[in-house]
PAKOL-771884 format. One record per residue (C-alpha): chain; y, z, x. Coordinates in Angstrom, 2 decimals, padded with zeros to 5 digits, always signed. Last residue first. Example, Ala and Ser with C-alpha at 12.3 -4.5 7.8 and 13.67 -1.06 7.14 Angstrom:
[site "A" [-001.06 +007.14 +013.67]],
[site "A" [-004.50 +007.80 +012.30]],
! end
This chain:
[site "A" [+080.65 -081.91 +093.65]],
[site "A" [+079.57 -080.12 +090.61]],
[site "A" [+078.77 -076.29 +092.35]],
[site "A" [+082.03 -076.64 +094.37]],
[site "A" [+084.04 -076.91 +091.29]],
[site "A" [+082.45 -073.84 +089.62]],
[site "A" [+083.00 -071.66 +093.22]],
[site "A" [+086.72 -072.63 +092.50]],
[site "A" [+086.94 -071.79 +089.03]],
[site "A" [+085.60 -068.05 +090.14]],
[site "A" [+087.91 -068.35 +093.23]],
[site "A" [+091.02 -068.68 +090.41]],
[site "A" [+089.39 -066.25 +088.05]],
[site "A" [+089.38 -063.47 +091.07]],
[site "A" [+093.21 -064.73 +091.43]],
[site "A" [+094.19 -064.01 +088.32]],
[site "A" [+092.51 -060.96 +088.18]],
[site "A" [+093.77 -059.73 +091.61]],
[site "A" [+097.50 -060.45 +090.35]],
[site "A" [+096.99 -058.92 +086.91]],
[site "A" [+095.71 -055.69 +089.26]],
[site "A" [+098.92 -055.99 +091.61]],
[site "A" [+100.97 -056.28 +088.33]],
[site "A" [+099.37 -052.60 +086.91]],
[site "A" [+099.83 -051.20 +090.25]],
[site "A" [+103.62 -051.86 +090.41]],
[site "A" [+104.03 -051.03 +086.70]],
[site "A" [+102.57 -047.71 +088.48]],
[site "A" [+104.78 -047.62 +091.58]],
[site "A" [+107.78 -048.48 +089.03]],
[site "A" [+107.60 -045.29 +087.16]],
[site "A" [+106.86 -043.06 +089.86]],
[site "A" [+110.38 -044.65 +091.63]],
[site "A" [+111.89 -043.86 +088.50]],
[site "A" [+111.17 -040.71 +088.35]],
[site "A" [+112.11 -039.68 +091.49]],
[site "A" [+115.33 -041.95 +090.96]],
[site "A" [+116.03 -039.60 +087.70]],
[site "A" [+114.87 -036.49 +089.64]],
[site "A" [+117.37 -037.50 +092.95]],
[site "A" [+120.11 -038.18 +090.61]],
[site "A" [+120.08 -034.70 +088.88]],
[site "A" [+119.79 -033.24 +092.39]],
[site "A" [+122.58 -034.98 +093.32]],
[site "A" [+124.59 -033.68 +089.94]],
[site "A" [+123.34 -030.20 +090.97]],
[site "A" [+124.71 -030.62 +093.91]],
[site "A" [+128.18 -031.57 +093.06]],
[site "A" [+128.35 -028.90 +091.25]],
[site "A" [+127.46 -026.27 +093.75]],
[site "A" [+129.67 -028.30 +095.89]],
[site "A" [+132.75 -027.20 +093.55]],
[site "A" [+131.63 -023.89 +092.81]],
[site "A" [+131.48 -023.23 +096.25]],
[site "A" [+134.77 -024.54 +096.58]],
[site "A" [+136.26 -021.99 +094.54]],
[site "A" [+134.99 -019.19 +096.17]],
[site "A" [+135.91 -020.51 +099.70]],
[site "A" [+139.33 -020.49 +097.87]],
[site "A" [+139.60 -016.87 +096.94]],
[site "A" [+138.31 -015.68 +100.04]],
[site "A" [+141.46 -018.05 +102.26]],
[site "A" [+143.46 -016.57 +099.61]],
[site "A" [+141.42 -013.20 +100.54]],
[site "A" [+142.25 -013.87 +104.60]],
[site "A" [+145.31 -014.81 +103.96]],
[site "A" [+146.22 -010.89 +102.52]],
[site "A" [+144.62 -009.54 +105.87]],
[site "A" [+141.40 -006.51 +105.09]],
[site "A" [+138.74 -009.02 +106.34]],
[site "A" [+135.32 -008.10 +105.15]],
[site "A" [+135.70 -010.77 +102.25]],
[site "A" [+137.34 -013.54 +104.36]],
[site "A" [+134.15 -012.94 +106.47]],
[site "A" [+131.32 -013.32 +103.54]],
[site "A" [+133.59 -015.81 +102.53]],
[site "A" [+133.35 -018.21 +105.80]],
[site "A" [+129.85 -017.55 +105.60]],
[site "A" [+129.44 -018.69 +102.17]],
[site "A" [+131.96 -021.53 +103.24]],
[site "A" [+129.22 -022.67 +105.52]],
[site "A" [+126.15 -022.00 +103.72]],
[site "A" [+127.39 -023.85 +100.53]],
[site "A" [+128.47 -026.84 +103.73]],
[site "A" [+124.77 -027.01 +104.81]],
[site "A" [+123.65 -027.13 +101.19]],
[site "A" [+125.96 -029.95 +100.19]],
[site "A" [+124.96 -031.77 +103.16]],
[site "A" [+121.35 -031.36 +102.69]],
[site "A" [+121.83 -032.51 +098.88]],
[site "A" [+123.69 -035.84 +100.59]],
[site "A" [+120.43 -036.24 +102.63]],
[site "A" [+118.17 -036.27 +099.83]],
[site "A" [+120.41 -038.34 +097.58]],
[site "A" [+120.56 -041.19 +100.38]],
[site "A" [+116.43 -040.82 +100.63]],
[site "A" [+116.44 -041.14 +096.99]],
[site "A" [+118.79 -044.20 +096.88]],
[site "A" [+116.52 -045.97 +099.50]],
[site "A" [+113.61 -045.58 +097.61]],
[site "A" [+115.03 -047.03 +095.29]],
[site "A" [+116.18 -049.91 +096.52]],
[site "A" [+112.97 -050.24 +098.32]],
[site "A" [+111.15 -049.93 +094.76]],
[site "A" [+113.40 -052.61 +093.48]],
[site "A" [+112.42 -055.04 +096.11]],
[site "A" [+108.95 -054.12 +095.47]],
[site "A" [+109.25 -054.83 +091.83]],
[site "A" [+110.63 -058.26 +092.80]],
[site "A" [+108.15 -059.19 +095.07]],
[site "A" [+105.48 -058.05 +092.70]],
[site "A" [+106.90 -060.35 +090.02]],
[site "A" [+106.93 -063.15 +092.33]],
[site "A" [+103.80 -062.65 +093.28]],
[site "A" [+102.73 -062.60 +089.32]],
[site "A" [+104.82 -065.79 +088.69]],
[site "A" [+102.94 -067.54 +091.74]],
[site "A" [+099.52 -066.51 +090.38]],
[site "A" [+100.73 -068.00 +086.96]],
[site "A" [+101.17 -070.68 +088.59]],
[site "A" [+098.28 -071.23 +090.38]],
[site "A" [+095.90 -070.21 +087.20]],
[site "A" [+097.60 -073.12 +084.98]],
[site "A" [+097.10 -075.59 +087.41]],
[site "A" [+093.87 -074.72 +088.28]],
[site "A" [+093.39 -074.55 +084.67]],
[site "A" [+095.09 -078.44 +084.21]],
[site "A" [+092.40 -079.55 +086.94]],
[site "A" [+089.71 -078.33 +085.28]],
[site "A" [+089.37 -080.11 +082.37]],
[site "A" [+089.20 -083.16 +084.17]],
[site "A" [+086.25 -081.77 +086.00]],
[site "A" [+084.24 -080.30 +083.55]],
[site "A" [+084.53 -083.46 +081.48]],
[site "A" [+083.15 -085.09 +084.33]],
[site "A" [+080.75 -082.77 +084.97]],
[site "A" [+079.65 -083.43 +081.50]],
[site "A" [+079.56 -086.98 +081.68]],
[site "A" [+077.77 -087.04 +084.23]],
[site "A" [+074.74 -084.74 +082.93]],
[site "A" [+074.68 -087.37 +079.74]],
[site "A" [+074.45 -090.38 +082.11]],
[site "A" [+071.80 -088.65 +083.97]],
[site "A" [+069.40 -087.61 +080.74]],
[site "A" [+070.59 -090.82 +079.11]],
[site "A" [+069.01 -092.66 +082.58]],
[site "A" [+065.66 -090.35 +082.37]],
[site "A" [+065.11 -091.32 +078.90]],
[site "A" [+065.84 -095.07 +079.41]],
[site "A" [+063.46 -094.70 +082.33]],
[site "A" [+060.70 -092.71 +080.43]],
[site "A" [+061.20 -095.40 +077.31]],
[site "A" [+060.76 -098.26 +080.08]],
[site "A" [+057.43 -096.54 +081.42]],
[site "A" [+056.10 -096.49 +077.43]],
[site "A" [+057.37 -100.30 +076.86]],
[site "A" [+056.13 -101.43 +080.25]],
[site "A" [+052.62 -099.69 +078.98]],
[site "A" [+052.87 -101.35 +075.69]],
[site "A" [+053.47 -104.44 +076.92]],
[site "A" [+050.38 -104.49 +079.33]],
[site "A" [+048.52 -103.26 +076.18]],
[site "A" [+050.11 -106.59 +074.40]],
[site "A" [+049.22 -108.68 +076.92]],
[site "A" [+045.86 -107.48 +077.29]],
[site "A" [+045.41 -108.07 +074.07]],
[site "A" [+047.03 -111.77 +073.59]],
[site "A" [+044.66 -112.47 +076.70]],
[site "A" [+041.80 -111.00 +074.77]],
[site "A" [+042.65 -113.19 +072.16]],
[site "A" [+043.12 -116.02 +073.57]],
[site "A" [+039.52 -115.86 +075.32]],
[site "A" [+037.89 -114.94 +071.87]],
[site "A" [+039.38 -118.23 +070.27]],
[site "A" [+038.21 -120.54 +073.21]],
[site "A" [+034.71 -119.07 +073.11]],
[site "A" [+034.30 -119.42 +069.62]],
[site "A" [+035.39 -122.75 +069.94]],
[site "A" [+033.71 -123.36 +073.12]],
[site "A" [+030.32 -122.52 +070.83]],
[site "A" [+031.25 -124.54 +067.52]],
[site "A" [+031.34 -127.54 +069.84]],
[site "A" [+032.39 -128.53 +073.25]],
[site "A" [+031.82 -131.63 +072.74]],
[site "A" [+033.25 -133.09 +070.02]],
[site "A" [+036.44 -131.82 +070.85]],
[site "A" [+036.06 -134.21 +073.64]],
! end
């Protein structure tokens, strides 16, 4: 049979298998060039994945971390604002125990502007006295009033270290909904 077909099917034969050896190997090349766009595409994915996953996990200790050091800071706050009551408190206290001391200076500087008119002997021991206890509340006033500038002071003192923890607070918490709108962009 091979007899046959002769130098012509030969020819014929080996031109056929080779265009079918091209073709396949063109079709090849064009899986090979759509299968490197794939692979491509999939280590582009895999690689974006792997990120937000890394994102992720590291996240979760900083929300961490950010919580509580928001909770320290409100506690902090809380404190300072009990201490600010307290002092507040003690000025008002001082305020009103400096109007009693006044109101009773007036009162015994009455009492000695009469003793003093008066021309009876009791009357200038009664003088004499009236005298010494205005010294006496005099004193004690100016010990109140001493009290009232240090818890003035103080009270100024601890409404600005107020202030400054209130703005560490609003930080924390600005970085906190920062973090936050980052999560919600990877989900």
């Amino acid at each position: 049979m091979m007899a046959r077909i002769g130098r012509g099917g030969v020819v014929a034969a080996v031109l056929l298998t080779g265009a079918v050896s091209l073709s396949g190997q063109s079709g090849s090349s064009a899986r090979q060039e759509a299968g490197g766009e794939v692979l491509n595409a999939l280590l582009l994915e895999v690689r974006g994945l792997r990120a937000a996953m890394e994102q992720m996990a590291s996240a979760g200790p900083r929300v961490q971390l950010f919580a509580s050091r928001l909770q320290l800071q409100e506690t902090r706050i809380n404190n300072m604002i009990r201490r600010l009551d307290t002092v507040r408190d003690r000025v008002s206290e001082t305020q009103q125990e400096i109007s009693r001391f006044q109101m009773e200076e007036k009162q015994l500087e009455a009492t000695l502007g009469e003793q003093k008119q008066s021309n009876d002997p009791g009357a200038r021991e009664e003088a004499s006295m009236a005298t010494l206890l205005i010294g006496g509340v005099k004193t004690k006033m100016a010990t109140a009033t001493a009290a009232l500038n240090r818890y003035t002071a103080e009270e100024a003192q601890l409404m600005a270290e107020l202030a400054t923890e209130q703005g560490r607070w609003t930080a924390i918490n600005q970085q906190l909904d920062e973090l936050e709108r980052v999560l919600a962009v990877t989900k």
